[in-house]
DRENMARKE-492545 format. One record per atom (N, C-alpha, C): x, y, z. Coordinates in Angstrom, 2 decimals. Example, Ala and Ser with C-alpha at 12.3 -4.5 7.8 and 13.67 -1.06 7.14 Angstrom:
BEGIN
GUNU     east    north       up
GUNU    13.19    -5.69     7.80
GUNU    12.30    -4.50     7.80
GUNU    13.20    -3.30     7.80
GUNU    12.85    -2.25     7.08
GUNU    13.67    -1.06     7.14
GUNU    12.90     0.03     7.87
***
This chain:
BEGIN
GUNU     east    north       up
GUNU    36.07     8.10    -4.87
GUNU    35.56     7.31    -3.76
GUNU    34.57     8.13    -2.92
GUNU    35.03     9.35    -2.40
GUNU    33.93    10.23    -2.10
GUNU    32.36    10.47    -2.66
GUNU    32.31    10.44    -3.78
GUNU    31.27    10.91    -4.77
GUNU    30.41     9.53    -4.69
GUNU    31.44     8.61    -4.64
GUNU    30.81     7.49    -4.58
GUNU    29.69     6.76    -2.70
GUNU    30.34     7.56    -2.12
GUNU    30.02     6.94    -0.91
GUNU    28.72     8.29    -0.51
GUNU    29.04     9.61    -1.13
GUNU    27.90    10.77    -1.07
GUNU    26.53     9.66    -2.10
GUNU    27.01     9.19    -2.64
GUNU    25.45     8.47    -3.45
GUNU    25.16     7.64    -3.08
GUNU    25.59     6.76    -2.04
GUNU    25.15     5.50    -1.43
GUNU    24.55     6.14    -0.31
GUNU    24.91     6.95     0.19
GUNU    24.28     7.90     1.24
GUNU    22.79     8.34     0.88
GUNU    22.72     8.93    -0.36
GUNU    21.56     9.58    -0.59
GUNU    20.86     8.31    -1.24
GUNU    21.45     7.67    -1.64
GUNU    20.28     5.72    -1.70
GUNU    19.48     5.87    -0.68
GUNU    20.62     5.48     0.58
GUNU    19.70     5.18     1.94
GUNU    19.12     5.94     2.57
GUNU    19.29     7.03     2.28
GUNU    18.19     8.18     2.72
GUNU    16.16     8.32     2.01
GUNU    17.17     7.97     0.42
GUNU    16.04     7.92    -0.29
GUNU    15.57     6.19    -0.37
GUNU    15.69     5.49     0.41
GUNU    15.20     4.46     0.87
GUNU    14.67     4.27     1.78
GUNU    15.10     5.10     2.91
GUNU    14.42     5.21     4.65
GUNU    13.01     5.98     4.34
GUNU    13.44     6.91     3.59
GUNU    12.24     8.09     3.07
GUNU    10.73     6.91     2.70
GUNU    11.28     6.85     1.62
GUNU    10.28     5.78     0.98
GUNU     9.75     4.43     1.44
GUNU    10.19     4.44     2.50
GUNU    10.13     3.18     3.56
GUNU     8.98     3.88     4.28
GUNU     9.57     4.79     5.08
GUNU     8.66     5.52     6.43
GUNU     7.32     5.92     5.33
GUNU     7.12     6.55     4.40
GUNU     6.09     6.99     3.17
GUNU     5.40     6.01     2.83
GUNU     5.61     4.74     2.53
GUNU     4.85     3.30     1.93
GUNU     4.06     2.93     3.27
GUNU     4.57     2.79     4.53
GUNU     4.30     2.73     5.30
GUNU     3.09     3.29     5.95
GUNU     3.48     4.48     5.61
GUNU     2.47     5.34     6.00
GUNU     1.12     5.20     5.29
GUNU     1.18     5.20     3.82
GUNU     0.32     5.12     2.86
GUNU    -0.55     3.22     2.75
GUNU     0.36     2.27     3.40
GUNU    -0.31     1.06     3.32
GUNU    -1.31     1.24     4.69
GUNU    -0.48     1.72     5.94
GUNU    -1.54     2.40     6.88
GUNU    -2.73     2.57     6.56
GUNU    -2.87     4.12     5.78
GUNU    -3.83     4.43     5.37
GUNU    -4.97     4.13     4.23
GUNU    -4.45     2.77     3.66
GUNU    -5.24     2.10     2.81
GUNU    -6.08     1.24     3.45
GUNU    -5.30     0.47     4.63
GUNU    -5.92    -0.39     5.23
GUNU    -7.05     0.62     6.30
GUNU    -6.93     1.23     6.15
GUNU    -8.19     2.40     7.17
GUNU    -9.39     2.55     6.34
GUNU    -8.70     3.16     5.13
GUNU    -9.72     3.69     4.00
GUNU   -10.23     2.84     2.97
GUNU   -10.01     1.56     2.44
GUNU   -10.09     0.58     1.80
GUNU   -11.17     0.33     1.78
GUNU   -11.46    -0.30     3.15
GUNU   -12.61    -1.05     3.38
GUNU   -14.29    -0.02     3.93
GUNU   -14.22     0.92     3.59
GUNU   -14.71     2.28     3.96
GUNU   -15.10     2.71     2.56
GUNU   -14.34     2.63     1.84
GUNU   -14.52     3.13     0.37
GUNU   -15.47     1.98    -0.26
GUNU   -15.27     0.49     0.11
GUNU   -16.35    -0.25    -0.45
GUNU   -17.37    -0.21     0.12
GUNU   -17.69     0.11     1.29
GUNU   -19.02     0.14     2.35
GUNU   -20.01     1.41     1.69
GUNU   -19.51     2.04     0.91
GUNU   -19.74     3.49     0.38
GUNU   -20.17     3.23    -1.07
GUNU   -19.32     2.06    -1.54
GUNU   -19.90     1.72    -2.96
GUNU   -20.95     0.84    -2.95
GUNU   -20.97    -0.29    -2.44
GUNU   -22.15    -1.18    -1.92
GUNU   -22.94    -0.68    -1.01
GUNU   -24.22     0.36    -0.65
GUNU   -24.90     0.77    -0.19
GUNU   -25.76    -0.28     0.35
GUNU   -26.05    -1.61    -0.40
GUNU   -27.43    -2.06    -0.09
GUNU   -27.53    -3.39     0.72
GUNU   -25.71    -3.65     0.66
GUNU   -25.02    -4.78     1.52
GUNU   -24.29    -4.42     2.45
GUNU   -24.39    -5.09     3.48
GUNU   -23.89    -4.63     4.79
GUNU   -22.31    -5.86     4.92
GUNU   -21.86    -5.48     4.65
GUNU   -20.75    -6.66     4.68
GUNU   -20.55    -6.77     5.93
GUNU   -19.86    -5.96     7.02
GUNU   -19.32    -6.35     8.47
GUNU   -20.57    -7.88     8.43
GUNU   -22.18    -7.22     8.73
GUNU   -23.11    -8.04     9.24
GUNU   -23.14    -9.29     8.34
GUNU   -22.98    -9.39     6.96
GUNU   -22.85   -10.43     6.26
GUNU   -21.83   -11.46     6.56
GUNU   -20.69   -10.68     6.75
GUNU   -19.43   -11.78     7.31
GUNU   -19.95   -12.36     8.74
GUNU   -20.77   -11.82     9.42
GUNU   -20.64   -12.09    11.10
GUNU   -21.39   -13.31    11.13
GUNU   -22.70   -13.22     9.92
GUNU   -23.49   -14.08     9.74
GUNU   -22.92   -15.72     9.30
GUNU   -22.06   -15.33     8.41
GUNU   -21.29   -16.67     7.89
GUNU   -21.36   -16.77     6.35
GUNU   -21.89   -15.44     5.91
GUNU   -22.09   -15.24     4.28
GUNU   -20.46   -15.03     4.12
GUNU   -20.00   -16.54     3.30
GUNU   -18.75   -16.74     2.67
GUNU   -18.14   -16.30     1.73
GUNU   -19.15   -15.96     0.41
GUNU   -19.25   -15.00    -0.86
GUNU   -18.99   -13.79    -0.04
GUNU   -19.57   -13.12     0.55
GUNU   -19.19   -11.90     0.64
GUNU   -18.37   -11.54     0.95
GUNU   -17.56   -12.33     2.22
GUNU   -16.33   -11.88     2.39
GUNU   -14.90   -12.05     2.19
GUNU   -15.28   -13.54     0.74
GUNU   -13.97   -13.37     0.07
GUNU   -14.14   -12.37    -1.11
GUNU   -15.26   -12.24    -1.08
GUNU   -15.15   -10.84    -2.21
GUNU   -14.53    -9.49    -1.32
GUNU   -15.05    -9.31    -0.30
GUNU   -14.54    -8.30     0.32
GUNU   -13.11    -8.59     0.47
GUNU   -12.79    -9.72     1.07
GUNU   -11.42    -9.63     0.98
GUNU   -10.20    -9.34     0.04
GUNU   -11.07    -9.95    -1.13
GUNU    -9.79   -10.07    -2.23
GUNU   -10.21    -8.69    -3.18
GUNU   -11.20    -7.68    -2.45
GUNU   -11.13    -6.56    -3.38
GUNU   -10.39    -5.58    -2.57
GUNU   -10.59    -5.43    -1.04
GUNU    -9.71    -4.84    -0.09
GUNU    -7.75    -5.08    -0.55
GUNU    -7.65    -6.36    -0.35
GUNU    -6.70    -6.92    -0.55
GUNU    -5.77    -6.24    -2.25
GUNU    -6.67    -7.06    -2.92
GUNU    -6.17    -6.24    -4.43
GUNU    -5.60    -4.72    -4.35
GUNU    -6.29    -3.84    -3.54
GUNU    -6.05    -2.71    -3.28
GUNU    -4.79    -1.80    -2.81
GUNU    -4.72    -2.81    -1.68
GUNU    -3.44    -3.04    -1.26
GUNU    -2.05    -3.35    -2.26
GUNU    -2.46    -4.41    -2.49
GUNU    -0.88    -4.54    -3.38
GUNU    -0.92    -3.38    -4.75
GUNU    -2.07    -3.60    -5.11
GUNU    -1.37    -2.45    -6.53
GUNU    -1.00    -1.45    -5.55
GUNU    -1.34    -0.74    -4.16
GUNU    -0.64     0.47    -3.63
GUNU     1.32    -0.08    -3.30
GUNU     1.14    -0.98    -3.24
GUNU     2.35    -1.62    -2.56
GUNU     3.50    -1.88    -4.10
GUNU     2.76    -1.98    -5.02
GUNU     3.57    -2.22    -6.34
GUNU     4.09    -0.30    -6.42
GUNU     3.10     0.19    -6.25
GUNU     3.90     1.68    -6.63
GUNU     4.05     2.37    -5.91
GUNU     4.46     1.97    -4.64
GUNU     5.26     2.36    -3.73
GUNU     6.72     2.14    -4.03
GUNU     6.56     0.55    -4.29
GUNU     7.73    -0.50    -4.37
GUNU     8.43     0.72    -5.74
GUNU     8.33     0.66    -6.75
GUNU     8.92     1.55    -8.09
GUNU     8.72     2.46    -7.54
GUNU     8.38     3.48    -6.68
GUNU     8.80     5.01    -6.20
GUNU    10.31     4.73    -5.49
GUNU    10.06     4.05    -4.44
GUNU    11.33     3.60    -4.04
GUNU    12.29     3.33    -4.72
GUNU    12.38     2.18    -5.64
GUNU    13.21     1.89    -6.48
GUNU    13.42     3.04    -7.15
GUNU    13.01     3.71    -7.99
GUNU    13.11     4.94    -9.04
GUNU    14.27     6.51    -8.01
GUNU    13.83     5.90    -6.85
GUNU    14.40     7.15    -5.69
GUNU    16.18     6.30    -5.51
GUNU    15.99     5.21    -5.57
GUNU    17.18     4.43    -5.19
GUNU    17.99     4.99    -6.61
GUNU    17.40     4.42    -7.86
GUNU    18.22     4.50    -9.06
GUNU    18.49     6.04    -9.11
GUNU    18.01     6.88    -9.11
GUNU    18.61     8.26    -9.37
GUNU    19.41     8.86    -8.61
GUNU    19.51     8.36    -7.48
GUNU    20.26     8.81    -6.47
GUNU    22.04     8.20    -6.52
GUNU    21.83     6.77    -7.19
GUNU    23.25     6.26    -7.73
GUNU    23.34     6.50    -8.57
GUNU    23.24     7.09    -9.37
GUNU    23.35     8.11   -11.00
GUNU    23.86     8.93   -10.98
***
């Protein structure tokens, strides 16, 4: 019972961990994301394109920002998980 309740322990540790870490890292996607495409598209100004009412551009911007996001959020999600499973092992 001991051994058992020391690994549910280190679950939720290695769950808080990976919580406060995803966190941190979706943070910093949403900072750097949209920064990293402004850098690849040199010759389009997106902020000014969206302000204008250019619609193309900013569901492209969106859903490439966006995309970005979740694949970070998928392997966050399996770090976590992978931290959960070894820890009840």
């Amino acid at each position: 019972m001991n051994d058992v309740m020391f690994n549910i322990g280190w679950a939720v540790v290695f769950s808080l961990m990976g919580g406060i870490l995803g966190i941190a890292l979706m943070l910093a996607a949403m900072a750097i994301l949209p920064r990293l495409l402004d850098r690849l598209t040199p010759a389009i100004d997106e902020e000014k394109e969206i302000v204008r009412g250019n619609r193309a551009v900013a569901e492209y911007f969106g859903r490439i920002v966006a995309a970005g996001i979740i694949g970070l959020s998928i392997i966050v999600a399996a770090a976590i998980l992978g931290g959960i499973i070894a820890a009840l092992y």
